[in-house]
C-alpha positions in Angstrom: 11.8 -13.4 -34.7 13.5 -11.4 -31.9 12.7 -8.0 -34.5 9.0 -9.2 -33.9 8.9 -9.8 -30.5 10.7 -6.5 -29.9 8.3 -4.4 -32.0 5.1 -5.7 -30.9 6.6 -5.1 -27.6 7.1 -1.8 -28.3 3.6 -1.0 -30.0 1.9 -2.2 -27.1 3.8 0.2 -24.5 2.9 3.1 -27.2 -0.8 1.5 -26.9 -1.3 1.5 -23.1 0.7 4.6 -21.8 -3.0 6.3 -21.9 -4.4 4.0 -19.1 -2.2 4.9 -16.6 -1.9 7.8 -14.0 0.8 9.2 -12.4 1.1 10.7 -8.8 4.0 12.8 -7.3 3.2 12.2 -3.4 4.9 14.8 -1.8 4.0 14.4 2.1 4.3 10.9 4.1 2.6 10.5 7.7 3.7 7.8 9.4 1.8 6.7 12.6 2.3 3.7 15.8 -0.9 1.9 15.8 -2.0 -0.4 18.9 0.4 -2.0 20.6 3.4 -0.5 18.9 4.0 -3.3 16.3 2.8 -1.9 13.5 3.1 1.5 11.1 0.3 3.0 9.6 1.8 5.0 6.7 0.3 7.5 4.2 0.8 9.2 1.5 -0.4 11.8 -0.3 -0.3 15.3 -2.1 -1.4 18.4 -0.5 -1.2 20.7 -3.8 -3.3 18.8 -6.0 -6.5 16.5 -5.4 -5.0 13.4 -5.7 -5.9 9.9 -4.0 -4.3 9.2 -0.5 -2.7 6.4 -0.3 -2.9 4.1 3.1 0.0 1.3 3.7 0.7 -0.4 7.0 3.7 -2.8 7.5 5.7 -4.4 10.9 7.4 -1.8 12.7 10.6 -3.4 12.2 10.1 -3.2 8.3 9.7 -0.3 5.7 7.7 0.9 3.3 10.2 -1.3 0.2 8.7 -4.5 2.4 4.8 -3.6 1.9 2.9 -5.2 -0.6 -0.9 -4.3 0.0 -2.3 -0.8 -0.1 -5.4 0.8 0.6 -6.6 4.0 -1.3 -9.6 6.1 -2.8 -10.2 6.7 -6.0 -12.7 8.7 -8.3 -14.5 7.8 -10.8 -17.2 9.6 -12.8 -17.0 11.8 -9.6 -17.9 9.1 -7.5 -15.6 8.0 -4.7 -14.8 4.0 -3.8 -12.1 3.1 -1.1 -9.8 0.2 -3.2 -7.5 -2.1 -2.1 -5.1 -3.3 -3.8 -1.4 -4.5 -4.5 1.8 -2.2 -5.0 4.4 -3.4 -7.0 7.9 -2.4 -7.4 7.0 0.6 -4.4 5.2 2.5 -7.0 3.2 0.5 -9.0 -0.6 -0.4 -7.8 -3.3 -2.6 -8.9 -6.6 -3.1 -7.7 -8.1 -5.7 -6.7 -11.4 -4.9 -5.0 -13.6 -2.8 -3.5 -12.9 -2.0 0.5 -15.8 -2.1 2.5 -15.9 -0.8 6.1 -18.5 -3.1 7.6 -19.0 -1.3 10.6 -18.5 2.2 9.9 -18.3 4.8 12.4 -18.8 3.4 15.8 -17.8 6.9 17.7 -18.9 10.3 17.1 -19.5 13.5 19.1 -16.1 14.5 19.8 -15.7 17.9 21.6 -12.8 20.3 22.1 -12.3 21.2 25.8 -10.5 24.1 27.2 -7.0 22.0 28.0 -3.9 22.2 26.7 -1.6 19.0 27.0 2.4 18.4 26.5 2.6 15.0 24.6 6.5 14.8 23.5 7.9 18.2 22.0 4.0 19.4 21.1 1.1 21.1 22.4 -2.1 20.0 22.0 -5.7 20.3 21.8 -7.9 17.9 23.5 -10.9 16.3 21.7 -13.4 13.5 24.0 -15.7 11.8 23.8 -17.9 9.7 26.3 -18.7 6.4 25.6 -20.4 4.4 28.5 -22.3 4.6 31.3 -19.1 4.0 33.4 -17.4 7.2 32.3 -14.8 5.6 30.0 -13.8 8.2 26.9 -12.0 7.9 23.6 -9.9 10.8 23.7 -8.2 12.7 20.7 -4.8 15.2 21.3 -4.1 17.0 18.7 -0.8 19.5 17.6 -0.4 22.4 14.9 2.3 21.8 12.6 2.2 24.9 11.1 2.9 24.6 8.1 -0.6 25.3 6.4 -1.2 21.8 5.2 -4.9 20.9 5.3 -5.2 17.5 6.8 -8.7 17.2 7.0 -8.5 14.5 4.2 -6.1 12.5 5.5 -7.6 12.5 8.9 -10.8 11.1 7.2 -8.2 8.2 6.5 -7.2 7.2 9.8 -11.2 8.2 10.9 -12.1 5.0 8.5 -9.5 3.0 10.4 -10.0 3.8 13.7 -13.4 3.7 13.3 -13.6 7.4 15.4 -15.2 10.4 14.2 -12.7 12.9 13.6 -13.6 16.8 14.0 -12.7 18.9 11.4 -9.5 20.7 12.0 -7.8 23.7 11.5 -5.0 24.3 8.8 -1.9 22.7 9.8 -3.5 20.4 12.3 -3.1 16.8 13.1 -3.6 13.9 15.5 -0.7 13.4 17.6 -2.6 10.4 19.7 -6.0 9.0 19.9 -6.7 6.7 22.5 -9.7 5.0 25.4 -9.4 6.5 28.8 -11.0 4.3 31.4 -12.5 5.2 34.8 -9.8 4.4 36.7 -7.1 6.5 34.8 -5.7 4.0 32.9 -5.0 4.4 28.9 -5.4 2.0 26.1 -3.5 3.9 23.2 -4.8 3.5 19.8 -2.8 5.4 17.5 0.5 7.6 17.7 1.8 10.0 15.6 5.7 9.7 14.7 6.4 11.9 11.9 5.3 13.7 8.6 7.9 14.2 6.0 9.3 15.9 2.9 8.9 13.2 0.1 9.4 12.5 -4.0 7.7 9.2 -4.5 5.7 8.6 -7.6 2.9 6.5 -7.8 1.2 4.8 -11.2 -2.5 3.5 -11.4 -3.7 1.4 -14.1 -7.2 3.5 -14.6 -8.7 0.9 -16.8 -8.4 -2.0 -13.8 -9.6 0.5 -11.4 -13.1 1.4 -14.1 -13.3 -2.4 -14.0 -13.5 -3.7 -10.7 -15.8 -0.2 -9.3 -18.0 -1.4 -12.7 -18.7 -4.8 -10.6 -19.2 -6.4 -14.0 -19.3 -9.6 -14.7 -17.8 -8.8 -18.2 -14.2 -11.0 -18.8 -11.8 -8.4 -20.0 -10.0 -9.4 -23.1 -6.5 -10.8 -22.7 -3.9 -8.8 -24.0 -2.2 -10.8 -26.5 1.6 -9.4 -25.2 5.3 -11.1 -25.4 5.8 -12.0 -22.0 8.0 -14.5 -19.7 7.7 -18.0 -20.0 7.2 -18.7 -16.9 3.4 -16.7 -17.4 2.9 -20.0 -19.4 4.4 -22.5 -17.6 6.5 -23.2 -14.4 9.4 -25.3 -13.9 11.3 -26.6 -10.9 14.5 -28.5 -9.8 14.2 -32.1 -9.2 13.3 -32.5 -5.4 12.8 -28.8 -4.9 11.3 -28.8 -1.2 7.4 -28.5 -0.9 7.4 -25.4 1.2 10.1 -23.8 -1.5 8.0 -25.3 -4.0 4.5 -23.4 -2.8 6.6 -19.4 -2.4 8.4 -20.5 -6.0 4.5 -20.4 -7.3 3.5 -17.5 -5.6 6.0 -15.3 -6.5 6.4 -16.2 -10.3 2.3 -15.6 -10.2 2.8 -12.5 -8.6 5.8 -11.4 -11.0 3.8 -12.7 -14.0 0.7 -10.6 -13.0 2.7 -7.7 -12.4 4.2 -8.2 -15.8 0.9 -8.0 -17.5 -0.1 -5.1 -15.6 2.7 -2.9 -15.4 5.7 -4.5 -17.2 5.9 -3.4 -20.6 6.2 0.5 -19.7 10.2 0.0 -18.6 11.3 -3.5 -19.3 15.0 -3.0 -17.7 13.3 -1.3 -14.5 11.0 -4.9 -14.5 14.5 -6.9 -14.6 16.2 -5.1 -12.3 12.8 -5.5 -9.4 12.6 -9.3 -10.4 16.2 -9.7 -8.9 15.8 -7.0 -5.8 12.5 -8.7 -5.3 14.1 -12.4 -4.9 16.3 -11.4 -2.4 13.5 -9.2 -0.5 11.3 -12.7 -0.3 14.2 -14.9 0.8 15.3 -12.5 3.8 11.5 -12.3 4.7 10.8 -15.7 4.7 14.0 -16.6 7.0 13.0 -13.0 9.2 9.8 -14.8 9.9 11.0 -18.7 9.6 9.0 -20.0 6.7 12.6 -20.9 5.6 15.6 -22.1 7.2 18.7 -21.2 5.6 18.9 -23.5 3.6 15.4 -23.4 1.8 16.2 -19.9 1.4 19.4 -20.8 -0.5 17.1 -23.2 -2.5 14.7 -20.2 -3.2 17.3 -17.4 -4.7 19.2 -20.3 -6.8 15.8 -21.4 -8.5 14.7 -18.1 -9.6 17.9 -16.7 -10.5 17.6 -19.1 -12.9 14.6 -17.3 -14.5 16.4 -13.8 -14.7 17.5 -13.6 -18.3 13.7 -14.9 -20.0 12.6 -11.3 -18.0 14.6 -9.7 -20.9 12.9 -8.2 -23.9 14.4 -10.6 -26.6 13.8 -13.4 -24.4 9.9 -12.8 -24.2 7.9 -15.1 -25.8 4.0 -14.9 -27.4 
């Protein structure tokens, strides 16, 4: 039976390997937005047309700790902005369509003739009025140098800033956007903190991406894959606490549609994120007090327990 099991496994991973896409992101941007809190991160390639792809997380946190992601794809050289889920920090699924209900509420930004020292850069000033009162949304931006052409990204943060964005010169990028009011004072929107150097791969599944821009009401067919039990079926601990009880779900779902989506292309990676994974949700959940420590403890011990049916031999039809 385990022969079976293992050799269907295997002729599905030969059978899908076609639906998916892989990405080499090779530059990160990483930007302050509002009050501070939060980081707007992107990535993306600037070699190859490639999709950009938009995270943003607590300021505190990193990039391992996000689990939504917003991107654009094409299809039949159409473009639709997606959001979606990222598993395992490289591996995304969509899961609808992202709309921008109010589209671009600024426009008409001009270059003036000053030069500004924000930090360690020079910059370019961009404004715009937008009352009667004389209050502006105002753009600096820097040259890196480097030759990189932004212009796509920059279309990225003009979707989430909701601001216009002139086109920019090679190697240029916003450094901060923010509203100037009468009276001097400043209500900074966005802050630019870095761009690096990166090697971070990135896998789509095209075939979930063709189906939700299809907006068909069409059931896909289930793939008819060895997979955990718990895909089937959950299980808990006698008296497992309600609020332990709830997270236990949701992160079984999560792991089970992840599984189905991505799993079968490097079982002993899938193992090896199930474990890292438990421990990332446990220190979240006491970081933000949805546990104490001792519904944490509850939380680890429970789904440890389901470690070894992640294994290949242990998956079941």
């Amino acid at each position: 039976m385990k022969s079976i099991i293992i050799a269907a496994f295997l002729l599905l991973s030969s059978l899908v390997q076609s639906q998916f896409k892989n990405y080499q992101c090779n530059k990160h941007l990483l930007y302050l937005v509002g009050d501070d809190k939060e980081i707007h991160s992107i990535f993306f390639n600037d070699k190859i047309d490639a999709p950009v792809f938009n995270m943003q997380y607590f300021k505190e946190s990193d990039f391992s700790e996000c689990d939504d992601v917003d991107f654009y794809y094409l299809v039949k050289n159409k473009k639709h902005d997606l959001h979606g889920r990222i598993f395992n920090q490289k591996y995304v699924m969509a899961t609808g369509s992202t709309t921008f209900s109010r589209g671009i509420q600024i426009k008409g930004l001009l270059k003036t003739k000053d030069l500004y020292t924000i930090r360690e850069y020079t910059c370019q000033e961009y404004k715009a009025e937008i009352d009667k009162l004389g209050s502006h949304i105002v753009i600096y931006t820097t040259n890196l140098g480097d030759g990189v052409d932004y212009n796509k990204l920059m279309k990225e943060i003009e979707k989430l800033m909701e601001v216009e964005i002139p086109k920019l010169a090679k190697g240029e990028i916003i450094v901060q956007l923010f509203m100037q009011f009468p009276d001097g004072r400043l209500w900074k929107m966005l802050d630019y903190l870095r761009s690096e150097t990166v090697n971070q791969e990135i896998v789509i599944d095209e075939k979930n991406i063709e189906q939700i821009v299809s907006l068909s009401d069409e059931i896909a067919p289930s793939k008819n894959i060895p997979s955990p039990v718990y895909c089937s079926v959950i299980g808990h601990s006698e008296g497992t606490d309600e609020t332990v009880k709830e997270k236990l779900n949701e992160f079984l779902g999560n792991m089970c549609t992840y599984f189905e989506q991505f799993g079968n292309l490097d079982n002993k990676d899938f193992c090896i994120y199930f474990d890292k994974e438990i421990k990332r949700k446990a220190k979240f959940y006491k970081k933000f007090e949805i546990f104490n420590t001792k519904q944490a403890a509850e939380f680890e011990k429970e789904l440890l327990g389901y470690s070894k049916v992640n294994m290949t031999k242990n998956l079941v039809n």
